[in-house]
C-alpha angles and dihedrals in degrees: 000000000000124000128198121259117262077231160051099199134064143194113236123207106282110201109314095296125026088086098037096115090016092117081047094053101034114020098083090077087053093261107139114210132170147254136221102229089183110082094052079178101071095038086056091056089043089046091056093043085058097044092061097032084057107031093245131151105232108147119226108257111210131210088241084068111102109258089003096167099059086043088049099050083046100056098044087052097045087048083046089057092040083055099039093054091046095051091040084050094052100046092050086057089048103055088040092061103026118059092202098050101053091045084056085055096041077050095071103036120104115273106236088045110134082215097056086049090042093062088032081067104040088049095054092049089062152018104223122050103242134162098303094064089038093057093039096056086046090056104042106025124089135171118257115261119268095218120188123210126208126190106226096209086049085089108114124161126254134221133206115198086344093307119131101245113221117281084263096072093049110117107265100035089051089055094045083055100051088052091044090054087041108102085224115128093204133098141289115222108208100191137172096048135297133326106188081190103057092036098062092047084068092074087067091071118068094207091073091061127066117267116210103288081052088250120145117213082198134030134205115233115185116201093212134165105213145003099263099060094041091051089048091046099041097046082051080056103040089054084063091052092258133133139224097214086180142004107213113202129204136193100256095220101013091069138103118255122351100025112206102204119213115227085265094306114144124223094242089049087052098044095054089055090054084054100053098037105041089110092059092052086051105045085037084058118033094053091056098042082052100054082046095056095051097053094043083052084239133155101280129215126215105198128034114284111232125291127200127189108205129185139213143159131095101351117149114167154052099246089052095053090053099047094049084054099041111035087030092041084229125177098213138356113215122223116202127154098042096059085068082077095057111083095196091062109040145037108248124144104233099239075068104044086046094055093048091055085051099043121096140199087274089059096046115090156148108254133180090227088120122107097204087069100250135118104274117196108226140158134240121253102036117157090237092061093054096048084052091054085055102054088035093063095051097055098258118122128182144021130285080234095222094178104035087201081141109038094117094140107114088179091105110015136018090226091066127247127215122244093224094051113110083224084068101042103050086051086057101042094049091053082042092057086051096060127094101232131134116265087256094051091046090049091051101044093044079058086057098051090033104047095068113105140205102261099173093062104031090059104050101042088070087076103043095048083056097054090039098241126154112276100206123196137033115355101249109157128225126307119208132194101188114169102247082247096080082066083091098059117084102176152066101240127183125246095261088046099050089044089041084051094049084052092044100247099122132014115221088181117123101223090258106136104259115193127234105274084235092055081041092062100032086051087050094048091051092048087046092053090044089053097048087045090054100037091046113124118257087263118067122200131210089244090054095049090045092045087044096052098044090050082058095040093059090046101060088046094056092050086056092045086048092048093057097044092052092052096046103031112091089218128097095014089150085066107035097113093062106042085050087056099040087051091057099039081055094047092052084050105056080041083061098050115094120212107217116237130218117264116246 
């Protein structure tokens, strides 16, 4: 039996950490949000904080247990889903007995929702709460999802006494088996591209295929960025027997943390390609995970499972919300990035949260900190950054590199070593020094192999230093990926004010001019193009002008698409004129932007 959401908004994973307790702090009112399975270490500790917090008998699980990471990551969801029912248990009992407090919860739900109408009604027909409201709130409410996110690429191979250990204790394998072996029924998020690899270990878990009644204990959500790459990744699934139950897509560069940038393609572009083509996806799909459970001998399904489109990245307010539902037929918008100022979601030490209520725009931007390789959206002002400063200055460059969840780099070991190590970066600037470059050129290339941070350990202190817990180690500040959106709030709100706000019953907007998400992103992948053109090497290649003139094809396509949306969209009429203006200024912008050609 499936049930809708409470909802039509979600919380995404937000680092590793910022959303490591968020199901214990929110789904109880029905709002799903979801958890980083990649750093064991730091479930275990919170594992350990929640035990005692809430008298439980979870065991410690050591790093001497066979396949400790997957049982850790077990354990801490299973305790996760023991927390979450007795709170939800808890908080149904509350607003049946307690009027305020269930018009506090009638309060945050959506406003079209049939369950918020439905208690209007029963609390206008009485006085007392009696049996009618307590049934009905057994029968109609449900706790929000406890979702889990892995990072496909986060799969790095392990060693034991210097032996390479089997494909199944790599990183990610090891976390999609601690949620397969959870007894949690929610979703797994499988986010930054396809891991053959990884994908095809799913099929060892029964939870991930139908059972006779067609239900899924566990359900297959994957983060994509446009059409071409979900329908390729969920027909390579489907041919195992396996289902995509939702495609979440997020803005590529309009997002928080690693930022996966289109070839120029617009979210609204994208979405309305989703739109049009779901059923594709649908009748590409359900033919090939037949044929797949038959000859698996598996449960069959007649007709297509369920399917849900989802949507996230640099939305900020109610009418948005409402215009990705309702013009993109979406199932749920996520909100990230302003639920780190909501101190009842997500995990966030207050000096933090204190310094992103104080950043602006100007301190917002895409910076080559990551590891993995890839643009990382980051702020200004982290305590992480200053710490850096420190060390840099005396003459001191990389992480001790404590986790290794991201020493993927086989240059200089087959074991992997990790680009912000300092293990890594004394290697490069002394081949740096060696080399024969002008003082500008050396500069720019030492930033290159500098700038890269320790991710494993700056998201995740954040958390600790929240729950007070000991950070061990070297000392090596907080690391934060907020999406450049959260540049427009400008204060700590409480959990009924930012869901009120979603729903437009409240604005917790200062009156600052905030651009439309669509003009934000279009603004961020023109300033992306501008900076490519400008950073490219002397000599220029074919590929690179051809990459270079498509980007800009698709975004002055996109500027048309969103001209006529806006013109013919009932939705956002008060600023029309602007956005009409923005969309042409832009347009006389990307005109302006030569593409350079290759010299004959």
């Amino acid at each position: 039996m499936t049930h809708k959401p409470l909802h039509n908004f979600h919380i995404p994973v937000m680092g590793l950490a910022y959303t490591i307790d968020s199901p214990i702090r929110v789904a109880q009112y029905g709002i799903s949000s979801v958890i980083s399975i990649i750093d064991d270490e730091i479930l275990e500790r919170m594992k350990d904080f929640y035990n005692k917090k809430f008298n439980l008998e979870y065991l410690g699980i050591s790093t001497k247990t066979e396949d400790y990471r997957a049982k850790r990551i077990t354990a801490y969801l299973d305790m996760v889903d023991d927390i979450v029912n007795e709170k939800f248990e808890s908080f149904k009992e509350e607003i049946t007995k307690n009027k305020e407090a269930l018009k506090n919860f009638m309060a945050i739900l959506p406003n079209t929702s049939a369950l918020k109408s439905g208690l209007q009604n029963l609390v206008s027909q009485t006085d007392h709460l009696g049996s009618s409201i307590k049934s009905f709130i057994e029968s109609n409410l449900r706790p929000g999802s406890i979702d889990v996110n892995i990072m496909t690429k986060v799969d790095k191979d392990n060693y034991k006494k210097n032996e390479q250990l089997p494909v199944m204790f790599n990183d990610a394998h090891a976390s999609l088996r601690g949620f397969a072996k959870s007894k949690l029924s929610s979703s797994m998020v499988l986010s930054a591209g396809m891991n053959p690899r990884l994908y095809s270990y799913i099929e060892e878990f029964d939870d991930f295929f139908p059972d006779q009644n067609g239900f899924l204990k566990k359900k297959i959500i994957l983060k994509v960025s446009d059409f071409r790459s979900a329908m390729i990744q969920g027909n390579f699934l489907a041919k195992k027997g396996l289902w995509v139950s939702e495609y979440r897509i997020e803005s590529g560069l309009n997002c928080g943390g690693h930022a996966f940038a289109t070839e120029g393609m617009l979210l609204g572009p994208i979405m309305e390609e989703f739109k049009q083509k779901k059923n594709d996806l649908i009748q590409s799909a359900h033919p090939l995970m037949i044929a797949a459970l038959e000859q698996k001998g598996k449960y069959s399904v007649s007709e297509p499972l369920e399917m849900k489109i989802t949507v996230q990245g640099g939305v900020g307010t109610s009418e948005e919300h409402d215009f990705l539902l309702e013009n993109y037929n979406v199932d749920s918008v996520g909100w990230g990035s302003p639920f780190l100022l909501v101190p009842e979601a997500t995990s966030v030490d207050t000096v933090t949260r204190k310094m992103l209520l104080e950043s602006r725009e100007k301190d917002f931007y895409l910076s080559n900190i990551s590891p993995l390789g890839v643009p990382f959206n980051t702020v200004r002002g982290t305590s992480h950054e200053i710490l850096k400063q420190y060390k840099e200055a005396a003459g001191k460059y990389g992480s001790s590199c404590p986790k290794k969840l991201l020493a993927l780099s086989k240059e200089f070991s087959p074991q992997g070593t990790c680009t912000a190590s300092k293990k890594y970066q004394d290697i490069k600037l002394k081949e740096l020094k060696a080399e024969i470059l002008s003082a500008d050129e050396f500069n720019k290339r030492k930033t290159e192999i500098t700038d890269k941070a320790c991710l494993c350990v700056g998201l995740v202190n954040a958390a600790y230093m929240e729950h007070n817990l000991q950070i061990k180690g070297e000392k090596q500040g907080v690391v934060i990926c907020p999406g450049p959106n959260l540049a427009f709030f400008d204060k700590e709100v409480s959990l009924s004010d930012m869901v009120k706000h979603i729903y437009g019953n409240t604005n917790i907007l200062p009156d600052n001019q905030r651009p439309n998400m669509f003009i934000n992103e279009l603004k961020m992948y023109v300033d992306y193009l501008k900076k490519e053109i400008a950073n490219s090497s002397i000599q220029i290649t074919h590929s690179q002008t051809k990459k270079w003139n498509a980007f800009k094809k698709n975004l002055l396509e996109g500027i048309e698409y969103y001209h006529t949306l806006f013109n013919t969209s009932c939705f956002f009429k008060s600023g029309l004129k602007a956005i009409g203006l923005q969309l042409q200024e832009y347009k006389l912008m990307l005109t302006a932007i030569e593409v350079p050609q290759v010299e004959k």
